[in-house]
FILUM-707936 format. One record per residue (C-alpha): y negated, x negated, z; residue in three letters. Coordinates in steps of 0.02 Angstrom, whole numbers, padded with zeros to 5 digits, always signed. Each point is the difference from the previous one (the first is absolute). Example, Ala and Ser with C-alpha at 12.3 -4.5 7.8 and 13.67 -1.06 7.14 Angstrom:
+00225-00615+00390ALA;-00172-00069-00033SER;
END
This chain:
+03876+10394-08035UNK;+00180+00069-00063UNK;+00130-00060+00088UNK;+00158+00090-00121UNK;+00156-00087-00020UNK;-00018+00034-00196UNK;-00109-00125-00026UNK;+00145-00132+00051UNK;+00146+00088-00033UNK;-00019+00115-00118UNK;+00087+00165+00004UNK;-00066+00132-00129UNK;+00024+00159+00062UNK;+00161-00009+00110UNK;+00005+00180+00049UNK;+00187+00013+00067UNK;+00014+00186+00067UNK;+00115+00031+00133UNK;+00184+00013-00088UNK;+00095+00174+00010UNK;+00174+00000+00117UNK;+00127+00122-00061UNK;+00002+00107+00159UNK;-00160-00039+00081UNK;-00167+00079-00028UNK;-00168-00110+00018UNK;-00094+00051+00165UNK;-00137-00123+00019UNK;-00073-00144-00105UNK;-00130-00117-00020UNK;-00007-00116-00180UNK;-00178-00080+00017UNK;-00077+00049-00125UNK;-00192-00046-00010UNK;-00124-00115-00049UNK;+00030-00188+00011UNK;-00092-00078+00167UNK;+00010+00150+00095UNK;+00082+00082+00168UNK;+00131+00110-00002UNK;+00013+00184+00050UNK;-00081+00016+00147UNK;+00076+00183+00023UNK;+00174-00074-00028UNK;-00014-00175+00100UNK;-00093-00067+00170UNK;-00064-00157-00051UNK;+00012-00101+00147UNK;-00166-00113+00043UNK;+00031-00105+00150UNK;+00105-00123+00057UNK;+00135+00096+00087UNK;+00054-00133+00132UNK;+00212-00012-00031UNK;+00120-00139-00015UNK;-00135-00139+00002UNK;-00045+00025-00169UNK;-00156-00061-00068UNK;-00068+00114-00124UNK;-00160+00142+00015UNK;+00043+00133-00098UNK;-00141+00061-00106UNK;-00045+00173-00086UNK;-00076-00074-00156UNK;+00075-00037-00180UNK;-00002-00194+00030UNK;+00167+00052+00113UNK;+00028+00162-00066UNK;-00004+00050-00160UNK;+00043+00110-00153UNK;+00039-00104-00169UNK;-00051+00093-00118UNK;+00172+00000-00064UNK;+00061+00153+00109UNK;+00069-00136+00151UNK;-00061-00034+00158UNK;-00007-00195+00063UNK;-00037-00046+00186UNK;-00063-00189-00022UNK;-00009-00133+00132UNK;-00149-00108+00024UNK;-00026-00160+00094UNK;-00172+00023+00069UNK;-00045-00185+00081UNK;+00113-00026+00149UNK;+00035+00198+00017UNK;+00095+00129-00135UNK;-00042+00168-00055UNK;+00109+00120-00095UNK;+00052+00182-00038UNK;+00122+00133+00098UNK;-00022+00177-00045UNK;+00096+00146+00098UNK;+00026+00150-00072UNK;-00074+00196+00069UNK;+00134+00079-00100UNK;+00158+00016+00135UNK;+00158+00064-00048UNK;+00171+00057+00122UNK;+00165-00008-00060UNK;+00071+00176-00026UNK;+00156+00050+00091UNK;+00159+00042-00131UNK;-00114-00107-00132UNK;-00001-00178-00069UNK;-00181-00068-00011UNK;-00047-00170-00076UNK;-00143-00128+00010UNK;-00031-00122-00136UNK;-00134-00114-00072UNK;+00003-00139-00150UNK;-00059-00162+00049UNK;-00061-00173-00057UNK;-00051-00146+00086UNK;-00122-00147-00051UNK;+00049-00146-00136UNK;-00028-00145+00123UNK;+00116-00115+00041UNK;+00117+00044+00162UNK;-00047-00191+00065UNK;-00199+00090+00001UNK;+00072+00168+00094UNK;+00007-00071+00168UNK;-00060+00130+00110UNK;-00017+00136-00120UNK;+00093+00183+00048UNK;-00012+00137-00115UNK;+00096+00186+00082UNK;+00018+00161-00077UNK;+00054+00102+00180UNK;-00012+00145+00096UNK;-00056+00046+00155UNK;+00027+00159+00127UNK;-00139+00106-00019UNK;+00005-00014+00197UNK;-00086-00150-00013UNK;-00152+00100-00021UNK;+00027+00114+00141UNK;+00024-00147+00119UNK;+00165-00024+00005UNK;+00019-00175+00020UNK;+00104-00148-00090UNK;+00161+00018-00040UNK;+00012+00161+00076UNK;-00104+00064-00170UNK;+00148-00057-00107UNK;-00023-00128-00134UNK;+00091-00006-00176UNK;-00021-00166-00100UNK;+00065+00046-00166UNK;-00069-00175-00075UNK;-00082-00140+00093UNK;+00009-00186-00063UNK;-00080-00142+00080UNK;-00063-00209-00075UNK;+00048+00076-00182UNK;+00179-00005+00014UNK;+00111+00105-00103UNK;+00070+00095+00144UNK;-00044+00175+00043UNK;+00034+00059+00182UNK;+00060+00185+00034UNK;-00043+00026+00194UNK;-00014+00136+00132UNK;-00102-00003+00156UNK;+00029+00137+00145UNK;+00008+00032+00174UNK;-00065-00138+00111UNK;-00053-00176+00013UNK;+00056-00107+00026UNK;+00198+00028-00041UNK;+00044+00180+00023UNK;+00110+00081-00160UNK;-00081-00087-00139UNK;+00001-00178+00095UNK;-00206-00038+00003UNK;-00079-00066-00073UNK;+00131-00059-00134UNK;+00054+00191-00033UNK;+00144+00047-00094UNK;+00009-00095-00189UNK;+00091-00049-00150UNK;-00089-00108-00148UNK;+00041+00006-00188UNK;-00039-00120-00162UNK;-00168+00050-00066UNK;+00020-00039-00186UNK;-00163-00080-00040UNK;-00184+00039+00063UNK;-00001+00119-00151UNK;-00003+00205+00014UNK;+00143+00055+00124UNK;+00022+00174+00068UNK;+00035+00027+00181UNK;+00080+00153+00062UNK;+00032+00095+00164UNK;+00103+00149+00018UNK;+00025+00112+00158UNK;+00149+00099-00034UNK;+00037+00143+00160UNK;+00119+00120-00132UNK;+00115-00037+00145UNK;-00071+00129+00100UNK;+00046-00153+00140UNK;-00130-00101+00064UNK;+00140-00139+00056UNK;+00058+00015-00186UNK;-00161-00013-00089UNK;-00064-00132-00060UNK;-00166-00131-00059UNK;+00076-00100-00154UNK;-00118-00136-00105UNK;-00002-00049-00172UNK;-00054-00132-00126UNK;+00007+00069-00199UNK;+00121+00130+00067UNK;+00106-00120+00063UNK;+00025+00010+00214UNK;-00025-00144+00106UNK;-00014+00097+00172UNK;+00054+00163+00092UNK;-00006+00049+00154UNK;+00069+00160+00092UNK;-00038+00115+00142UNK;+00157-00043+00095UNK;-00060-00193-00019UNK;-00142+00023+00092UNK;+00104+00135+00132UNK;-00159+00082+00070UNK;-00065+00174-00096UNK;-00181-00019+00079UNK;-00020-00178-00090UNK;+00091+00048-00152UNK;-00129+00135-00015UNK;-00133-00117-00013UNK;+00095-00084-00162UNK;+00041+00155-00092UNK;-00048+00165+00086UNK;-00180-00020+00038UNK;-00172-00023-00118UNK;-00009-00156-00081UNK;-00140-00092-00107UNK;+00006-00147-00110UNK;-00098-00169+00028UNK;-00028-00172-00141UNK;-00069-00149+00062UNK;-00009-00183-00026UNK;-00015-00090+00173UNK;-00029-00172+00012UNK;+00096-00111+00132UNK;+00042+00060+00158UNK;+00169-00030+00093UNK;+00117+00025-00118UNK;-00047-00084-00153UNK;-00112-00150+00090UNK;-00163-00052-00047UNK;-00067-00038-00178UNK;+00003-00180-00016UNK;-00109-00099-00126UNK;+00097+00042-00157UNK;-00025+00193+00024UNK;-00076+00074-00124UNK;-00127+00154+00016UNK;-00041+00130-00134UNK;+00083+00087-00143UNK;+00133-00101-00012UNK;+00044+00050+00176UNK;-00016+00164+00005UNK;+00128+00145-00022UNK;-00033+00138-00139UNK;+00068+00186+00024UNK;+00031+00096-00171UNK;+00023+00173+00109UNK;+00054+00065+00162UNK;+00100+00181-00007UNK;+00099+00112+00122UNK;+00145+00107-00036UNK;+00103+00133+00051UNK;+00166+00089-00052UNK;
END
C-alpha cells in the first residue's frame, strides 16, 4: 500500500530547487526527490526508529514511509499517526554536518508546509526544523550540545518559535528549559521559508552573531556578547552542526492530543528542500 500525499493533495511535480543568494554559494542540499511511498536518503539523513524518551512525548518514531516519506513530487512529509492509545511518527537527522567559517556568513534554510486540518484538531501536534551540536553524538550531553530552533510550532497555531538552548539545566545562560526565544506571525500553514544565518565577519566572537528569519524577514537574533561566555557561544556558531525535522506528538509543552486531534496527512509537515550556504 502507497501511502503519498498526492493522492489527497495533489501536487504535480513541485520540484522547488534551492533559490540562489546574491553573495552566497550553495554548500549542501537535499530536495527529495524520489519515488512516491518511499524513504529518504539514507546517506544524507538518520532516520530515527525508536521512541527517544524526551519531554513526555508520546510518539515511536518509525523508519518506514507510513512516517517518512518521499512524495513523489520532489518533497519530503513526516506524517503523524494515532496508532490505538499510542502515536508513531517521523524525525530524521541529518549525517551531513556543517561549521560556521570564521570571517564568513553561512546560512541554513528550508521551505515548509504544514497539514490542512483544522488548528481545533492540532492539539498536541509539533512539527521543528532545528539543529543540534554535533556533540550530541560524541556524548556531550543536553544543553551543553547547543540547540538552534529555527522553527518549531506546537497545537497548529500560527506562531513559529525561534529558540536557543546552551549551557546547563536547569537555568544557566539560556534559562532551561525555556531557552532564549522570540515568536513571529506564520502567514498561513502554506509554503514558508525559514532561515538561519551565523555571521562571525566580525572577527569578534562577542560581536558575532545567530540571527533567524521567516521569507527573509527576521524575527530573532542573538549575539555572542548576549550569551557572555566564548566556550558556549562556540557551541551556537563555532562548532559542527547538523540539521534535524520532526513531528512530535504531545509532550510537555504542547499537552496531550485530546479527542479532536487529528492523525495523518493532514497533520503532517511537508519540506520542499533543505540547503546550506556559505559566503
Amino acid at each position: 500500500m502507497r501511502f503519498s500525499i498526492l493522492s489527497i493533495l495533489p501536487l504535480g511535480t513541485f520540484a522547488v530547487q534551492p533559490p540562489s543568494y546574491s553573495g552566497y554559494s550553495l554548500v549542501w542540499a537535499d530536495t527529495f526527490a524520489g519515488s512516491s511511498a518511499t524513504l529518504p536518503s539514507q546517506s544524507n539523513w538518520d532516520i530515527i526508529n525508536r521512541n527517544i524518551g524526551v519531554n513526555n512525548e508520546l510518539q515511536t518514531y518509525r523508519a518506514n514511509p507510513k512516517q517518512v516519506q518521499l512524495s513523489g513530487g520532489q518533497t519530503l512529509q513526516l506524517v503523524p499517526w494515532r496508532e490505538g492509545t499510542s502515536w508513531t511518527s517521523g524525525r530524521i537527522e541529518s549525517r551531513y554536518t556543517f561549521t560556521p567559517a570564521p570571517g564568513r556568513k553561512t546560512m541554513a534554510e528550508a521551505m515548509i508546509r504544514f497539514g490542512g486540518n483544522s488548528i481545533n484538531n492540532k492539539q498536541g501536534i509539533w512539527p521543528a526544523f532545528w539543529i543540534l551540536g554535533q556533540g550530541i553524538r560524541e556524548g556531550k550531553g543536553w544543553p551543553a550540545c547547543g540547540e538552534l530552533d529555527i522553527m518549531e510550532t506546537v497545537n497548529g497555531q500560527l506562531t513559529g518559535h525561534g529558540t536557543v538552548h546552551c549551557h546547563v539545566f536547569p537555568g544557566g545562560i539560556c534559562n532551561e528549559p525555556t531557552g532564549r526565544a522570540a515568536t513571529v506571525a506564520i502567514p498561513s500553514q502554506d509554503w514558508q521559508k525559514w532561515r538561519m544565518v551565523w555571521d562571525r565577519t566580525s572577527g569578534d566572537w562577542q560581536r558575532e552573531t545567530i540571527t533567524w528569519y521567516l521569507n527573509g524577514d527576521q524575527f530573532h537574533q542573538l549575539r555572542g556578547d548576549q550569551i557572555g561566555d566564548a566556550g558556549v557561544w562556540a557551541t551556537l556558531a563555532q562548532k559542527p552542526l547538523f540539521f534535524v525535522l520532526n513531528v512530535a506528538v504531545g509532550g510537555n509543552w504542547p499537552g496531550y492530543p485530546n479527542d479532536n486531534t487529528q492523525d495523518g496527512y493532514g497533520s503532517m509537515m511537508e519540506v520542499a528542500y533543505v540547503a546550506q550556504y556559505s559566503t
